[in-house]
N, C-alpha and C positions, 0 to 999 in steps of 0.2 A: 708375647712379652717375655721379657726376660728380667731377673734380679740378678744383685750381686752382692752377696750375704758376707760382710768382711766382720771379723771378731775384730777389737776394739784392743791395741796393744794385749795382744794373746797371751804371750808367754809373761806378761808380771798378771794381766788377769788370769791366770792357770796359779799362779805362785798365789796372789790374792784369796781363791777360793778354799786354797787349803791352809794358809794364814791370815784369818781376818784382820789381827793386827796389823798386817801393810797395807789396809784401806786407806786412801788420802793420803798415805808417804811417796815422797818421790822412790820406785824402784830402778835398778838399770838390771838388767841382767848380762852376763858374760859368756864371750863363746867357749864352744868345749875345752877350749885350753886355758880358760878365765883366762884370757888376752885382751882380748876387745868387748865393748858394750854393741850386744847385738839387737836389744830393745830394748825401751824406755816407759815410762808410766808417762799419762799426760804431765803428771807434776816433775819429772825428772828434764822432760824437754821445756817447761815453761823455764823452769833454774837454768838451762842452758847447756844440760850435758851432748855434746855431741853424739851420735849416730858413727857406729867404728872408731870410735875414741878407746886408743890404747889405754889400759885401765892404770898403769903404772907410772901416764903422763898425770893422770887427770885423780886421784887417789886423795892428795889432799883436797881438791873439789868436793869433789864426792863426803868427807868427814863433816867439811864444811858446812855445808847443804844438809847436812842429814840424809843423802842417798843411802837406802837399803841397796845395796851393794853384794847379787848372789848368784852362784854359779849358775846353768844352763843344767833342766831337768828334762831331756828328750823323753823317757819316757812315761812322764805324767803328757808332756804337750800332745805327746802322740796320742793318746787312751784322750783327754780330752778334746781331741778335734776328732777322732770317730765318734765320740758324744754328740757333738754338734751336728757331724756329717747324717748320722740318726738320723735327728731330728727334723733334719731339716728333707728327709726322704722321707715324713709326713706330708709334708706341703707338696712335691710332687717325683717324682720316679724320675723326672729329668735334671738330675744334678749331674754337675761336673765338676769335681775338684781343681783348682786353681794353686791352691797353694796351703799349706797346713792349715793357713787358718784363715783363707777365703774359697766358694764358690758359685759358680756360675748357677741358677734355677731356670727351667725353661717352662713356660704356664703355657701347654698349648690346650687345645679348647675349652679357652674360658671366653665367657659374651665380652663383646666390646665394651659394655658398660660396666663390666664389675669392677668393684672397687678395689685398687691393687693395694693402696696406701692403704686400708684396713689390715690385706691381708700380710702385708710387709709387716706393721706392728703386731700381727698374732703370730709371724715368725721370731721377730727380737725379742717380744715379753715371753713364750716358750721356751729360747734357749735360754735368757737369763735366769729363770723358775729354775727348770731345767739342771742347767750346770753353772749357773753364777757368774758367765760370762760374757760381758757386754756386747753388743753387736751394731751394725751402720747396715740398714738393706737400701739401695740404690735398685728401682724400678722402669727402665724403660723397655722401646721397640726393639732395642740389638744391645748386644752383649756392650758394645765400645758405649754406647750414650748409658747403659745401666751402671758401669764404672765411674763415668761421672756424674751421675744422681746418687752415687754412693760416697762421692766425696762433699758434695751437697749436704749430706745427710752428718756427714763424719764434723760438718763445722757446728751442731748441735748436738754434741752426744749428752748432754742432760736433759733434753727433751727426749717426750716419749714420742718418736715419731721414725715413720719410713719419708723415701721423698722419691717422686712417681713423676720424673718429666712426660 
């Protein structure tokens, strides 16, 4: 079986853990050259801020809205996804990083019947404890079907829950 451990808008959750006032604010964050918004908080995407939205088109948007509106921190995001990468080399020795802030888990001999949705939620409720950073674990047979039990997973993220095709 495989998971596929995605942090949950990473870089405004990394901004979030060290400012708790941006809890429930729409955040965007800006790439290195504050040019473009290269993540969103769920509340900045429900408002409608685009995804690579030049920041000097979309500025009055943004005051509008109340978008918290702040540069790109590479090296908190960095120091916090080895956090998570940790942690999650608890759960088993077979990780593969995917991308700063998703990856791949391989569970190999575990019984057919063990329960994986248990163990998915003692991985999200650990990093959350952990480092304050929300998570989506997708659980199937191969790496491609655990990406889509992870977007499964990502259409609830206020539930406490993993989601195990």
């Amino acid at each position: 079986m495989f998971a596929l451990v995605d942090c949950n808008n990473f870089y405004a959750s990394c901004e979030r853990v060290f400012n708790p006032n941006l809890q429930g604010k729409p955040i965007a964050i800006l790439s290195n050259n504050d040019g473009c918004v290269i993540s969103r908080s769920d509340e900045a995407k429900t408002i409608g801020l685009p995804m690579g939205a030049p920041i000097f088109k979309w500025e009055g948007f943004c005051k509008a809205n109340n978008i918290e509106v702040l540069s790109s921190n590479y090296p908190l995001y960095g120091d916090m996804s080895s956090r998570v990468m940790s942690i999650l080399k608890q759960f088993t020795l077979d990780v593969e990083l995917y991308s700063i802030d998703e990856s791949f888990l391989e569970f190999k001999n575990f019984k057919e019947d063990y329960n994986f949705n248990d163990y998915g939620l003692q991985i999200r409720t650990r990093i959350l404890k952990w480092t304050g950073i929300p998570t989506c674990v997708g659980i199937a047979p191969t790496k491609a079907l655990s990406k889509v039990a992870n977007k499964v997973a990502r259409k609830f993220p206020k539930k406490q829950m993993a989601f195990t095709l």
